[in-house]
Every structure is written in structure tokens, then in C-alpha cells.
N, C-alpha and C positions, 0 to 999 in steps of 0.2 A: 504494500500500500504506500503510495505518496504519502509522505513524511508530513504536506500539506494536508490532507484529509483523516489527521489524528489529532484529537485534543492534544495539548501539550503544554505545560508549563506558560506564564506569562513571559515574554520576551523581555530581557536583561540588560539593564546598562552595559555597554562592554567599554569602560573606561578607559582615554590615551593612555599608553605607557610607554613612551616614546625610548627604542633603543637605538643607540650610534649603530653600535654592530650592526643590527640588520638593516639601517639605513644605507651607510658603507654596502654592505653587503650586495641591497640591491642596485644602489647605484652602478656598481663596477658590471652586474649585468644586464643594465637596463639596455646598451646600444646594441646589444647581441642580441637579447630578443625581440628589441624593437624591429631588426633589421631581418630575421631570418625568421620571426615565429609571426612578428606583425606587419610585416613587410611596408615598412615606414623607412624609406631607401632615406630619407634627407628628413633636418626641420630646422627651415628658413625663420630668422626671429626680423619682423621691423620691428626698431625703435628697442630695442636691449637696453640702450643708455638711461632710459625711461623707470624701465627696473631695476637699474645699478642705482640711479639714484634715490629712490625710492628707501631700497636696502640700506644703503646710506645713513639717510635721514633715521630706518628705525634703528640702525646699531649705534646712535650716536644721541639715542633716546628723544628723537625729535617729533617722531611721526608716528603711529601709529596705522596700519592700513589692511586693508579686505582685500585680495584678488579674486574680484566677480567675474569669473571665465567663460565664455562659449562653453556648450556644452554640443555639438553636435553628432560625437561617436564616441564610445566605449574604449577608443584609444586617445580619447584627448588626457588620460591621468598618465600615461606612457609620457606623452609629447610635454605637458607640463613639468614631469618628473626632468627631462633632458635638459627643460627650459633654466631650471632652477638651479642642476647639479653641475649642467655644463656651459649653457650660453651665458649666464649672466657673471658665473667667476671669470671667465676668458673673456668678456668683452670690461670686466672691471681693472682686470689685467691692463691691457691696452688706456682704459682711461687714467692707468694710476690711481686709482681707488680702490685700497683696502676693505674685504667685506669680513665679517666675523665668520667662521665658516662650524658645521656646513651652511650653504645657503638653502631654504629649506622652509619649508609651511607648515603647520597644522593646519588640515582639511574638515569638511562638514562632507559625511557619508549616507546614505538612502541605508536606514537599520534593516531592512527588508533584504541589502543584496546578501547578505551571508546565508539566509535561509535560500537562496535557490543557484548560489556561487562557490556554498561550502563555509563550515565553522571557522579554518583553517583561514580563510578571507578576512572575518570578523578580527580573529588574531592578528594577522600580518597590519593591516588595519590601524591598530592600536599601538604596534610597534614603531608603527611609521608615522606615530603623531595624531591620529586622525580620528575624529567623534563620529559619532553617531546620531541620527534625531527621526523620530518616528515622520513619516508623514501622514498627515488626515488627520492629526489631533493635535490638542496641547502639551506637547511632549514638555514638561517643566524640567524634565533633569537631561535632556539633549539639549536644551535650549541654557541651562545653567550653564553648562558645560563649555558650549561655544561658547558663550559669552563670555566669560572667566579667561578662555584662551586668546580671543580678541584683545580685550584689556591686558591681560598681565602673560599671554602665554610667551615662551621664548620664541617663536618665530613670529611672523602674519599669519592669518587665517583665507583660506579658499572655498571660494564657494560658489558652484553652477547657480546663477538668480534664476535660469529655468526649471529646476528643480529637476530635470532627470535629461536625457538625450535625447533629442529629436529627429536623428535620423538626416537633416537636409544641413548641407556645409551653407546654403544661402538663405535661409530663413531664421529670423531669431522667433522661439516661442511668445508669448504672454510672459514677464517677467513676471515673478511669486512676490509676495513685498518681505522676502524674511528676511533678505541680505540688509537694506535700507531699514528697516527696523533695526536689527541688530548695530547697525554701525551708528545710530542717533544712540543707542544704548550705551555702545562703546564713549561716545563723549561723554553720556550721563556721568559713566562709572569714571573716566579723568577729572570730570569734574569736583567727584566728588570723594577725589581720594588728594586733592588737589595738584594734580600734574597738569603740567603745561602742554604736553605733547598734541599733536595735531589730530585730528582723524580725517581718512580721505579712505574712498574704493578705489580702484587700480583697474580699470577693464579691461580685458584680454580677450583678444577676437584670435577662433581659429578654426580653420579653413583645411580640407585637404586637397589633393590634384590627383591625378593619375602621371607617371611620367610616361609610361605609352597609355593614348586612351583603348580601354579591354573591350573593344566592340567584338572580338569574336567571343570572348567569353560572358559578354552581356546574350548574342546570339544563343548560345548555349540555355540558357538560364530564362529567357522567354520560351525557346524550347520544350526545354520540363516544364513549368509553368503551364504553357498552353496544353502538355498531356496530360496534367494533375487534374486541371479544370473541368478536362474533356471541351474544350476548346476545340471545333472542328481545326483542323489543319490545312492552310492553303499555300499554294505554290509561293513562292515567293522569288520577286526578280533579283535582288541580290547576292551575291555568294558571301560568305559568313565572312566575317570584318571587313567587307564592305565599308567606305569612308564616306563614299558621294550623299552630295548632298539629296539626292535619290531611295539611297538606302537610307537614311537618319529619319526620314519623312517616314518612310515604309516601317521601319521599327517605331515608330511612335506611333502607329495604327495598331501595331501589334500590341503595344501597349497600352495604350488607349481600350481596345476591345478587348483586353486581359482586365483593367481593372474594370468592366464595365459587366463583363462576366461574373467577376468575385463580388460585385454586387447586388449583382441577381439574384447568385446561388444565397447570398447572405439575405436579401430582403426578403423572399419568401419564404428562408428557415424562420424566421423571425415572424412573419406571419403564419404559416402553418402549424408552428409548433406552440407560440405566447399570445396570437390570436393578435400582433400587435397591426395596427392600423398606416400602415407604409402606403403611400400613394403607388399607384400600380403606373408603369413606366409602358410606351408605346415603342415598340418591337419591329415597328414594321419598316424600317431605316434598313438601306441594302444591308447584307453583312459585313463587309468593308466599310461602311462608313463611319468616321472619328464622331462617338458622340459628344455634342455639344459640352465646352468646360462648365458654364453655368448651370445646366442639366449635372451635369457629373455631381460638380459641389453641393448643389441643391440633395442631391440623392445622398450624399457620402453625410451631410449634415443631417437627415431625417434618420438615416441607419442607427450614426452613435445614439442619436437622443433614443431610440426604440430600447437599443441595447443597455443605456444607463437606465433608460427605464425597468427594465426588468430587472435588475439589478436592487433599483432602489427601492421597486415594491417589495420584495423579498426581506429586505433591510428594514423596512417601513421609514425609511428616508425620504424627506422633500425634497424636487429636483431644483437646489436654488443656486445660486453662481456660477462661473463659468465652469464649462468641460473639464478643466484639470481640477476646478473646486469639486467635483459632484466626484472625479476619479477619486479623488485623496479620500471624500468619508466614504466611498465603498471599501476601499481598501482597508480602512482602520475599522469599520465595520465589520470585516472581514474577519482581520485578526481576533478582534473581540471574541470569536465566536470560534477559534481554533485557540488564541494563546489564552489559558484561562485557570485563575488560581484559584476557581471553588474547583477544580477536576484533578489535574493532576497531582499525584500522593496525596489524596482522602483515602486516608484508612478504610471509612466507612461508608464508599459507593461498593455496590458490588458487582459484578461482572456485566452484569444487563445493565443497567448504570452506565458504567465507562465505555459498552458499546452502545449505548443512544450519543453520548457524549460526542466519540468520532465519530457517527450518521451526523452530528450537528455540526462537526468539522468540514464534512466531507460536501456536505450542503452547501457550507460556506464557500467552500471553494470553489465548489462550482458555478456561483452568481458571481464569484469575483474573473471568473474568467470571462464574461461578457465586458469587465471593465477592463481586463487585459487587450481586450479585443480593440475598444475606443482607443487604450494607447498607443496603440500600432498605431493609428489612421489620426494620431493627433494636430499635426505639422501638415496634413496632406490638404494642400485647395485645390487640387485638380487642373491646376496651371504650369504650376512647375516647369515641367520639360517645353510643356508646350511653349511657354517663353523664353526661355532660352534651353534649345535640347545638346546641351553637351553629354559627355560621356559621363561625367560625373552627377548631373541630374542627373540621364537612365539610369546609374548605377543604385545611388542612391533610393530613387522609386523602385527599382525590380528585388531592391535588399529589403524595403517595405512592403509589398507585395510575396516575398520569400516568406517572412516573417509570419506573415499574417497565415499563409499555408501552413506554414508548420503548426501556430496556434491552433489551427483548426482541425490538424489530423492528430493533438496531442502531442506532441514535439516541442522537443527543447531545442528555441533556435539560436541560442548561443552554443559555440563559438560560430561566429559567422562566417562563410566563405571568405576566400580572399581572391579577389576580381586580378588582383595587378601590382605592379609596386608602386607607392606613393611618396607623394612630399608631405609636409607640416606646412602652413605656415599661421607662425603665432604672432599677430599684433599688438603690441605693447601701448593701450591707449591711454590716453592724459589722465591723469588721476584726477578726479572730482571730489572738493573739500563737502565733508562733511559737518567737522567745526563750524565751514562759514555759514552752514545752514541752520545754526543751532539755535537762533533768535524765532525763525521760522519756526521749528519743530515746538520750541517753549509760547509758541503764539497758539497752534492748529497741530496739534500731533499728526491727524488723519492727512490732512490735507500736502505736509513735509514728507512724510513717507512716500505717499501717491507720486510727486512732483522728483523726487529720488528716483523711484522708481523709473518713473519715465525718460527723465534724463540719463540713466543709464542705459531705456534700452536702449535710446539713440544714440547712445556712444556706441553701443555695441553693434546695432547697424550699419553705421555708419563706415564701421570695420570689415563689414563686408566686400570684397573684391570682385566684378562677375569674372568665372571662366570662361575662358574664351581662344579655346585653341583653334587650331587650323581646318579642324574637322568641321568646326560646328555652322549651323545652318546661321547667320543672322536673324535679328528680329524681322524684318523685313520677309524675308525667306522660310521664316515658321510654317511647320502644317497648319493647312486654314482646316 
């Protein structure tokens, strides 16, 4: 039995306990398994000097600061780890600025990934600095925790303000307002221990590339995709990596009528089996033709709400906030209802007891996987490629689209293929004073957070680079 559909204990602070040794340790092999297990061939840093001085300012008890990072792949803690161990000492090098070593952060970590990453995670985790914090509730002793390390920890603090990975290198999520709360806290807490030190976020934009774009191995992978679906199969004029702007057209129909399939299959499981109320879609479009993006989004928007619906009646939750608000209390909702400290070691439940217990587990888990479903499709507007279709949008969508399959057939779909070798590149953005906003925050709390918030996403948008190799179609030259 999945480990998830067993009652089980309530989930446990796993407190930093930050060790050199395995810091060292992992450092010396981070660029070997970057480069042969993640195939993260380079990582290009702008603006380094931006983080040397930064470093600076806190060794030198001046500064205090947050690095709010992109989060857009599962290897961006790889490319940060390079960023920290090895660009920022060697470009301090060169400025002649001494940094206290190592250089190095305390992180904010999703308590959830140990449960489906391994216990061994939650430990390495901790050794390397890094908390933990529930999401979907008021975690107060994740939230102490950070907080304590922002103010007085020995390095900075990190932290994704989109609260998990999205999947797309050119889209930023909905910023979460935890990061911009916490760092008005961080002033409270100088304020009131009376240090002078400054507080500021540090944005970090990052981006990946392909250094050859993998059109044949995108080919590949619409392939299986289109047998899984049962996708009729049609000729196609291109031969597999194909670069014209003929073939990129032609694969983005392929794509296009892949995810337009996986929503079909999805909208009437959804009505057949929950009885839910999905507008019925008109069919009668050749089978070649690209359905319309507004149509798509329209459809892809109706689907999550059905799915969080069913979801939240189970929970007997109201559907209030946005999409990633209604993900988070299913999810903690979830837990509630597998980590649970009237169950686990009572003497005196007896055997039929602790199996209603797991049946109550095993429930849970299963409504929460309609909101695993929404997470897949969280970042997706149905435009994407279509605006600009590089290799790295297909890839990206067909790795969302992959995903979602596997959810579907029960599959674990980490560790994820690897399409090709890539670059990094990490953007070092101008740091935004939090201090100078502190008159603001002691005026309007709500309204200083929100305003934080926002300005950061735009710095982090703003960080955005489009790609644009040689292959790709212009705007101009888009599938219509």
C-alpha cells in the first residue's frame, strides 16, 4: 500500500542543523552531477557583482536580505547551489572582495517533498541549512523558524515567492505574499532588537536553453503521447528533427490536438463519473485543425474548477481564492486526514479501528489527487508555444502534458526525462529595500505586503529573456 493511503503519525518539524561536512561534501559534487546526471552543460550568471555585493554588505553586518528566486524547474536548487559555491566566490575574486566563506543560504523547503522524495531528503535538507513550512495552513513553527533565520541566521534566506515550480522558463506564477510578509517581519524583528542593519529581497531570475534544440527527441515524445491517448495517427510531412519553419507549424498541430484530446478524455471522466457540469465542446472542426487558444483556455479553466470542485466537496471546503489558494487547503486538508495524532500509537483502537483509519487515509488521497491534477495545468494559458514556439516552449509543454499522463495512469513522474543538454542562466536583479518601505507597512500592513509583492513580480518579469534561436518561427510566422 502507498505509504500515502495509511494513517500515520502527524508530520514533524525536521529542524536546520546545518553541517560544513556535508555542505563541503556536496558542493565538490555538485558540477559532476549537474553535468552528467542533470545535464546542465553551463550556468551563465548576469550581474554576479550584484550578489558579491550584497554578501558584502551582510558579512560586514550591514544588510540583511531574502533571495526571492524563479522557480521554474526542479533543477533550479542545483543551479543556485553553483551560483552561491562557485560564481559568486570567483567573481568576488576578481573584484577584490573578500567574502566570509562558505558562501551559502538557509532555504525555505515544501515539508511535503520528503514524503514523496524520500526521509533521507528531509535529512540532507537540514544539513544543508534549510526549513521547512507546511503549505495550506498556518504552519507557526515553519514560519518561526524562517523567520529567526532571516533575522539572526548565519547566512541569507531563499525562497521560490511562487511557492512551488511551474514548469514554463517564460512565465512567472501569481507571487504567494509569504516572502514580502516575512521580510517586513525581518525589519520588525531589527527593529526591535535594535540593529541598524538594512533589509532588502535580492531577485533572481532563471531561465534554461537547450544548447542543441531536441526536436527529434520532442518528435519522439509526441509520438508516445499520441499512442497513450489513442490519438489517431496521421502521416506527417516532416522527417523527425525536422527544423523548417514547416515542421514547427506541423508539430504545434500535433500539439495542439494532443492537449485538446487530454481534455476531452479529462472533461467527460469528470462528467461521467462526478456528474460535474462541463460545457460540452463542438467536434465537428476537421481533424487537423488547431483548436482555437481562447477555446483551449476557456476549456482548461472550466476543467480545474470541476476538479477542485470535487475535491473541495469531499473536504466540505469553500471554493474561495485563487487556484493555488483552493490547491494549498486541499492539500492541508488532505494531510489532516492521513497525518493524525488521535491514530497513530493508541493503545486502545483496535484492529477495525486503524483499518477505517487508513480507508480514511486512503480517501484522502484520493480527492487530493484531483488537486494534483490542477497542479500540472497551473502555469498552462494555452498560448504559450503558440507565441512564441521554440524548442524550449514545446519542450517544456510536452514535459506538462508527460506529466499529466503519468498522473493519470498512476505514475510517478519524477525523475523527468532528459530532452538534451542545457545552459542556466541566472539573473542577478537589483535588490528592493524593504526598510525603505517600512513607514508604508506601519501605515497599511495589507496594503505594503500586496505592493511588495507586486513589485517583485515585476522585477522578476522583467528578468525574463525571450528565446529565440534560429529555428524558431517568429511572431509574425506563428501557427494561425
Amino acid at each position: 500500500m502507498n505509504p500515502s493511503t495509511r494513517a500515520q503519525p502527524p508530520l514533524s518539524f525536521i529542524p536546520p542543523a546545518l553541517d560544513t561536512r556535508v555542505l563541503a561534501l556536496v558542493r565538490l559534487g555538485l558540477p559532476y552531477w549537474m553535468r552528467w546526471r542533470e545535464q546542465v552543460q553551463h550556468v551563465e550568471v548576469v550581474n554576479a557583482e550584484g550578489l558579491v555585493q550584497l554578501y558584502k554588505a551582510f558579512d560586514a553586518g550591514e544588510t540583511r536580505f531574502l533571495l526571492a528566486f524563479r522557480h521554474p524547474s526542479p533543477l533550479d536548487s542545483f543551479c543556485i547551489g553553483h551560483l552561491l559555491w562557485y560564481t559568486v566566490p570567483q567573481r568576488a575574486r576578481e573584484l577584490g572582495v573578500e567574502l566570509k566563506r562558505p558562501v551559502h543560504v538557509h532555504f525555505i523547503y515544501d515539508r511535503g517533498i520528503p514524503l514523496w522524495a524520500g526521509a533521507w531528503v528531509g535529512k540532507l535538507y537540514a544539513k544543508l541549512g534549510g526549513t521547512p513550512i507546511q503549505r495550506g495552513k498556518v504552519d507557526r513553527q515553519g514560519l518561526r523558524s524562517a523567520r529567526q533565520l532571516l533575522a539572526n541566521g548565519q547566512f541569507p534566506l531563499a525562497a521560490a515567492p511562487e511557492g512551488g515550480n511551474n514548469g514554463h522558463t517564460e512565465i512567472v506564477s501569481p507571487l504567494e505574499p509569504g516572502v514580502a510578509q516575512m521580510a517586513f517581519w525581518c525589519v520588525d524583528d531589527l527593529h526591535n532588537q535594535g540593529r541598524a542593519e538594512q533589509m532588502a529581497i535580492a531577485p533572481l531570475g532563471i531561465s534554461y536553453r537547450y544548447i542543441t534544440p531536441p526536436w527529434r527527441e520532442l518528435d519522439r515524445w509526441l509520438d508516445r503521447l499520441e499512442q497513450e491517448t489513442s490519438l489517431a495517427p496521421r502521416q506527417h510531412l516532416y522527417p523527425p528533427g525536422d527544423t523548417s519553419k514547416t515542421a514547427i507549424e506541423q508539430r504545434y498541430r500535433r500539439l495542439s490536438n494532443l492537449g485538446e484530446r487530454l481534455l476531452t478524455l479529462l472533461e467527460n471522466y469528470y462528467r461521467r463519473v462526478y456528474r460535474v457540469a462541463i460545457p460540452a465542446v463542438d467536434s465537428s472542426n476537421r481533424p487537423d485543425a488547431v483548436p482555437p487558444t481562447n477555446a483551449l483556455s476557456s476549456r482548461l479553466e472550466a476543467l480545474m474548477n470541476a476538479a477542485l470542485q470535487v475535491a473541495e466537496t469531499y473536504f466540505q471546503l469553500l471554493p474561495k481564492g485563487s487556484t493555488i489558494d483552493r490547491c494549498r487547503r486541499i492539500e492541508q486538508a488532505g494531510w489532516e486526514h492521513i497525518f493524525r495524532q488521535d491514530v497513530v500509537g493508541n493503545p486502545r483502537l483496535s484492529a477495525v479501528e486503524m483499518g477505517l483509519a487508513n480507508r480514511e487515509a486512503e480517501e484522502a488521497s484520493l480527492r487530493m489527487w484531483h488537486m494534483r491534477l490542477v497542479e500540472s495545468f497551473i502555469a498552462v494559458t494555452g498560448q504559450y508555444v503558440r507565441q512564441r514556439p521554440s524548442a524550449e516552449r514545446f519542450a517544456e509543454t510536452v514535459m506538462i502534458l508527460r506529466d499529466t499522463v503519468c498522473l493519470i495512469q498512476g505514475k510517478n513522474s519524477f525523475p523527468r526525462p532528459k530532452l538534451g543538454p542545457q545552459r542556466a542562466v541566472l539573473t542577478v536583479g537589483e535588490p528592493i529595500s524593504v526598510s525603505d518601505r517600512w513607514p508604508d507597512y506601519k501605515t497599511n500592513r495589507k496594503q505594503a505586503v500586496a505592493q511588495l509583492t507586486a513589485d517583485l513580480q515585476s522585477a522578476l518579469e522583467a528578468m525574463i529573456t525571450p528565446i529565440l534561436p534560429g529555428s524558431e518561427l517568429s511572431q509574425a510566422d506563428a501557427p494561425k
